[in-house]
C-alpha positions in Angstrom: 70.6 -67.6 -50.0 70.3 -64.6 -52.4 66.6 -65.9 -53.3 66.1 -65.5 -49.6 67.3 -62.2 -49.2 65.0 -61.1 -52.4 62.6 -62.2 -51.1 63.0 -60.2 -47.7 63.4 -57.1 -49.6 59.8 -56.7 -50.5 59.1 -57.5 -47.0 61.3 -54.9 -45.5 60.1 -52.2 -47.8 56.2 -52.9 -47.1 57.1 -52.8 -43.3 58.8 -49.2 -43.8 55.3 -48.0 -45.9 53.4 -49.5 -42.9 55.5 -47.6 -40.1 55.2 -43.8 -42.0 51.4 -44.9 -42.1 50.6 -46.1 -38.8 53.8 -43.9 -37.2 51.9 -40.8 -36.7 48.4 -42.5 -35.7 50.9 -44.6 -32.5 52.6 -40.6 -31.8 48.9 -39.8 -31.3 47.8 -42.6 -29.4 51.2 -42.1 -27.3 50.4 -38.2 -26.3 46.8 -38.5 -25.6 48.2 -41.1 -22.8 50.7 -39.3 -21.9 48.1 -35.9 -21.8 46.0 -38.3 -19.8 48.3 -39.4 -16.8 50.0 -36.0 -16.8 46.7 -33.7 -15.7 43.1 -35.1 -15.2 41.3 -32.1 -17.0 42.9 -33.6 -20.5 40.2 -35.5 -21.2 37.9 -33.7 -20.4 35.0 -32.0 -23.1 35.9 -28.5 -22.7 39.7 -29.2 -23.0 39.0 -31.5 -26.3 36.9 -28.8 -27.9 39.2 -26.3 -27.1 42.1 -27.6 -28.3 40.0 -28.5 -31.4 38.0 -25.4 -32.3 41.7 -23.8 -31.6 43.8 -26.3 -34.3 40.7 -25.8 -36.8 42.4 -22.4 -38.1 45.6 -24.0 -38.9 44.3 -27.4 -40.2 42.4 -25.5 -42.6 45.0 -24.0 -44.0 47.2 -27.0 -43.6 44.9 -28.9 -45.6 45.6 -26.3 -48.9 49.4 -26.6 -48.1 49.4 -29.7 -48.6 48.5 -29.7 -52.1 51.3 -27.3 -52.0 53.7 -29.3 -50.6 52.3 -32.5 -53.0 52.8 -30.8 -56.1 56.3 -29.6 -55.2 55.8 -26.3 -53.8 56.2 -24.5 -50.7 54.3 -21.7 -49.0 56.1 -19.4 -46.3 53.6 -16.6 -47.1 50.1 -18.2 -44.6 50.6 -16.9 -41.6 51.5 -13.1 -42.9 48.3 -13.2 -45.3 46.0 -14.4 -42.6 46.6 -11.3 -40.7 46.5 -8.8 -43.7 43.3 -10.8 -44.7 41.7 -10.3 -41.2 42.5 -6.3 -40.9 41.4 -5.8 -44.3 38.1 -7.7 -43.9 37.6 -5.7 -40.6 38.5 -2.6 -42.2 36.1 -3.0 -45.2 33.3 -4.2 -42.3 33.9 -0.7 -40.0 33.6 1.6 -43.4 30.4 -0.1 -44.3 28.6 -0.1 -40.9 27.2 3.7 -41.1 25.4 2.4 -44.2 24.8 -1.1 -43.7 23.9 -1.5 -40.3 24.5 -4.2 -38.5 22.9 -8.0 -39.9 23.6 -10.8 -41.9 24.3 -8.6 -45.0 27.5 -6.7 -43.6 28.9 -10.1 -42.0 28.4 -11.5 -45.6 30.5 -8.7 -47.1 33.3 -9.3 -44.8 33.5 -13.2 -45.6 33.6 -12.2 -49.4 36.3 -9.5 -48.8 38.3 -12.3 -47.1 37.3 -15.0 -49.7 38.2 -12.9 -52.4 41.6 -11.6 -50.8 42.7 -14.9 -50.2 41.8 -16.2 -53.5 43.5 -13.1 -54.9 46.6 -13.6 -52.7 46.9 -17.2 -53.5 46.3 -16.3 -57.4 49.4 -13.7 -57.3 51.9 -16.1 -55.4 51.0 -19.0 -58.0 51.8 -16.5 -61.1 54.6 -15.6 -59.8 56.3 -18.6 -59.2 54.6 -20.3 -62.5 54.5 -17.5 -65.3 57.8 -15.9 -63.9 59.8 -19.2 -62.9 60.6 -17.8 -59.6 61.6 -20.2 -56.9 58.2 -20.8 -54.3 61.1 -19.9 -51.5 61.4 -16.8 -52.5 58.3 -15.9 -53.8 56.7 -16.7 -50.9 59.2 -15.6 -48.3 59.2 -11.6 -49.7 54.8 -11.8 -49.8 55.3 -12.9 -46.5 57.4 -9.8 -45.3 54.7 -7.9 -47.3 51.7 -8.6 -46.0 52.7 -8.5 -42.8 54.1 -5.0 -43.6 50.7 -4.1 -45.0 48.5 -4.7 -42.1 51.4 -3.1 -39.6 50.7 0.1 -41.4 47.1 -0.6 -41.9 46.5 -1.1 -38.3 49.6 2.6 -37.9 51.6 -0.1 -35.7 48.8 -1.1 -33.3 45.8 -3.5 -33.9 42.8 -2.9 -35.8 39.6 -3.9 -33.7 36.3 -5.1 -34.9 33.6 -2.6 -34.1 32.2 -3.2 -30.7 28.5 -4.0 -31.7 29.5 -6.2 -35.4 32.3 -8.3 -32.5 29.2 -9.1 -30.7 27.4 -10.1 -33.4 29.9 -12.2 -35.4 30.7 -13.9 -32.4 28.5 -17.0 -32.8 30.4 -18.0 -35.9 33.2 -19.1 -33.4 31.8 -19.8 -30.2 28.3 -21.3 -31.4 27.6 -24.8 -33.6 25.8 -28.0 -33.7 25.3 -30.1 -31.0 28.1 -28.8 -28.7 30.6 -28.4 -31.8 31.8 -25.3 -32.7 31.8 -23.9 -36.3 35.5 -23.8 -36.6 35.5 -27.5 -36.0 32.5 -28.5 -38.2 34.4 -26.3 -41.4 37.5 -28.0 -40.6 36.0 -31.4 -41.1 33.9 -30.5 -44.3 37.4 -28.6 -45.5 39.2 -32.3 -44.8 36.8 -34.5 -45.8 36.7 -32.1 -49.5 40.5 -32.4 -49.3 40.3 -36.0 -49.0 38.5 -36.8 -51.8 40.0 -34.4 -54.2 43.9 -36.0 -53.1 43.0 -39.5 -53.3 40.1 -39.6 -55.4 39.8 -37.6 -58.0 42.1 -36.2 -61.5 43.1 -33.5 -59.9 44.9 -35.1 -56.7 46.5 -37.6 -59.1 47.9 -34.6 -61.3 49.5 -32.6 -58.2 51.0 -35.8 -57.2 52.4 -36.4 -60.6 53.5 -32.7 -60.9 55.4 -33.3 -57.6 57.3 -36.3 -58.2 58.9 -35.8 -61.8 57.9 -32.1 -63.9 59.1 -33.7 -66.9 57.0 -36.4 -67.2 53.8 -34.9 -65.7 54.4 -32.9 -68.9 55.3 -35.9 -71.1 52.0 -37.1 -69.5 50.0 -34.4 -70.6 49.7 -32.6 -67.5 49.0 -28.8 -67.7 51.6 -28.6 -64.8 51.5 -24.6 -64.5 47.9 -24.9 -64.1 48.6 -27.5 -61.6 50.3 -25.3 -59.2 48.6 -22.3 -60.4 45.7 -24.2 -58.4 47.4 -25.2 -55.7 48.4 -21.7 -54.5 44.9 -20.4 -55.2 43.1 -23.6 -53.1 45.8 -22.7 -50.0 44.5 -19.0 -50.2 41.1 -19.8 -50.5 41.9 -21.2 -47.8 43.4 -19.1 -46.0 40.3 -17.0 -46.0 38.0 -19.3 -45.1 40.3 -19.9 -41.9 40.3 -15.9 -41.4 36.3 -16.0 -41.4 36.3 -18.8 -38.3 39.2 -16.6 -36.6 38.5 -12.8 -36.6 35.3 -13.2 -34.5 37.3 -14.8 -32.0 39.3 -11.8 -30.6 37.9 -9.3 -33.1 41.1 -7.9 -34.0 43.9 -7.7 -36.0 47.8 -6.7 -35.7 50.9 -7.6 -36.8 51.3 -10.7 -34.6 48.2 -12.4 -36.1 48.7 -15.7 -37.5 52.9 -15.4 -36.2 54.4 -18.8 -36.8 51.4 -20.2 -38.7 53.6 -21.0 -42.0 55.3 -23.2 -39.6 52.5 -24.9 -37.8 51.0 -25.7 -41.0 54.3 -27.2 -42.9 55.1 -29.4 -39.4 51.5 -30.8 -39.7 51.4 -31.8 -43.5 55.3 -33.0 -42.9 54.6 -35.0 -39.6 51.4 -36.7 -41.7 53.9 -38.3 -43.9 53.2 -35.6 -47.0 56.7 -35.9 -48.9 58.3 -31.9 -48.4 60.0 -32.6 -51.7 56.7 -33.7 -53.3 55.1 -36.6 -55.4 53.0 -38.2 -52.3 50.6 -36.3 -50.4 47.7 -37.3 -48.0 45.3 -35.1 -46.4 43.8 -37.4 -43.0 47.6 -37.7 -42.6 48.1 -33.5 -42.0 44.9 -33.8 -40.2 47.1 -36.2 -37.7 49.9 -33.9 -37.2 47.4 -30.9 -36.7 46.1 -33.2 -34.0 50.0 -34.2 -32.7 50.7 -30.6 -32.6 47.9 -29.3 -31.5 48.6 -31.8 -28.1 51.7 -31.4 -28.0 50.9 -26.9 -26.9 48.3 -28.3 -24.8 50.0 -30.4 -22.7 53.3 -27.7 -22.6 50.1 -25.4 -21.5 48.5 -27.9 -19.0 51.7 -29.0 -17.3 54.9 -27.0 -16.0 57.2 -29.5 -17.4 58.5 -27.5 -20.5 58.3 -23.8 -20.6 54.6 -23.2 -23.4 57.5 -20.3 -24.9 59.7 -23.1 -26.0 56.8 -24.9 -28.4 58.2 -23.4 -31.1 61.4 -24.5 -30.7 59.3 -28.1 -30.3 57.6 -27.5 -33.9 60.8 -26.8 -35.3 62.9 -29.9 -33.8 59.9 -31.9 -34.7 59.8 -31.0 -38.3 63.8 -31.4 -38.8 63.1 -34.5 -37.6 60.6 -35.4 -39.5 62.3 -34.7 -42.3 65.1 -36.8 -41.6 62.7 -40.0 -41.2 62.0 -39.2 -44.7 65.1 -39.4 -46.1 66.3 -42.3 -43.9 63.3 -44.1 -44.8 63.8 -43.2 -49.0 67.6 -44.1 -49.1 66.7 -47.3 -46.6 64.4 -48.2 -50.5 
């Protein structure tokens, strides 16, 4: 009897492994039927792309937060940056128009003022919180209610707008692509397949998983753990930036409602993907799941009167409670 029971234990475990695998794959599956039955245009290309070219922004930077996340951090700070990352880039794009002109050179100086913002951004968060020893909660939490300060008095408590002319002009790096696919999309896929390979294939994804599951012994393992996070924070805000590139030519503006709620967008994704919030197990295709999940889930709130679109992010937020009560069901169930 007890050599049966041992040997059912294995068993059980390996089917609980299987379910947080395949779990968010079948809640996709589920809501692209349920999409499907509820309104015929669900299906349809210009719905799909849209509801793609409009998660790219947020799976981009979901990607870098879950490394984040991984390595047993936490970034509240995302959303806030985005915006002060986009009014400064269109700031620094007005000033230089009288002297630049409009071309390729001006649209390359914005992309580095966001690049280098975000990386900057990142870099400041990730010294904080590593060279300091400040918690990530609170480090993040106070950049958070200062960049979104900064681009509220950058923009004088209105929105800062993209010159007319340069709007037009950027435009194509959001609305054009390849073969019907939009930029946003195509950098989202290069961004996840990059991801990918640096979580599960190389050193470095094996040393933010390490550094997220014990500190100690990542140490004792000769893991530069400060330099672990250290990167972590600067990939999410390099990130960050390349998001803000795909994003400002889309409205062309900036205020302090950009990028509202997209701290939490971004944690629900990596959580729903099956990325441990406490750390130690990470897995990029996984966040590109729940960026899919919720991504749908708006849609169809959008597409069908039957929740209120205002309430989706209440939905997010029940979602990732729950989510992270599977994970602690499913780790005291081991």
């Amino acid at each position: 009897m007890a050599s049966t029971e041992a040997n059912a234990e294995p068993q059980r475990r390996r089917a609980r492994v299987q379910m947080t695998v395949i779990g968010p794959i079948l809640a996709l599956v589920v809501l692209i039927v349920v999409g499907a039955l509820m309104n015929s245009n669900f299906l349809s290309y210009g719905n799909i792309t849209n509801v793609l070219s409009r998660s790219a922004f947020i799976g981009i930077i979901a990607v870098g937060m879950t490394f984040v996340i991984t390595a047993g951090g936490l970034d509240l700070s995302v959303g806030s940056m985005a915006a002060f990352i986009a009014g400064l880039m269109i700031l620094v794009m007005n000033a230089a128009l009288p002297s630049m002109g409009i071309g390729i050179p001006i649209i390359l100086l914005g992309m580095a003022t966001a690049l280098l913002a975000g990386i900057g951004a990142g870099l400041l968060n990730g010294l904080l919180i590593t060279k300091l020893g400040i918690e990530a909660f609170i480090v993040t939490l106070g950049s958070m209610g200062i960049y979104r300060s900064l681009v509220t008095w950058l923009a004088d408590g209105g929105t800062l707008s993209l010159d007319f002319g340069l709007r037009t002009y950027y435009r194509p790096v959001y609305y054009d692509g390849i073969l019907g696919i939009s930029w946003p999309i195509i950098v989202f896929l290069l961004v996840v397949i990059v991801g990918e390979i640096f979580m599960s294939r190389g050193v470095f994804g094996r040393h933010v998983a390490a550094t997220g599951s014990n500190l100690d012994v990542a140490r004792y393992s000769n893991v530069n753990t400060d330099r672990v996070r250290l990167m972590t924070y600067v990939i999410l805000g390099l990130l960050v930036g390349i998001a803000t590139i795909m994003y400002v030519p889309r409205l062309g503006s900036a205020s302090s409602t950009t990028g509202l709620l997209w701290e939490l967008e971004a944690i629900a994704a990596v959580i729903i993907g099956g990325t441990v919030l406490k750390g130690g197990f990470g897995r990029v295709w996984g966040t590109v799941i729940g960026v899919l999940i919720l991504s749908l889930i708006e849609n169809i709130l959008n597409l069908t009167d039957f929740v209120s679109p205002y309430l989706n992010g209440a939905v997010q937020g029940v979602i990732i409670i729950l989510a992270v009560i599977l994970q602690r069901e499913g780790k005291a169930a081991k």
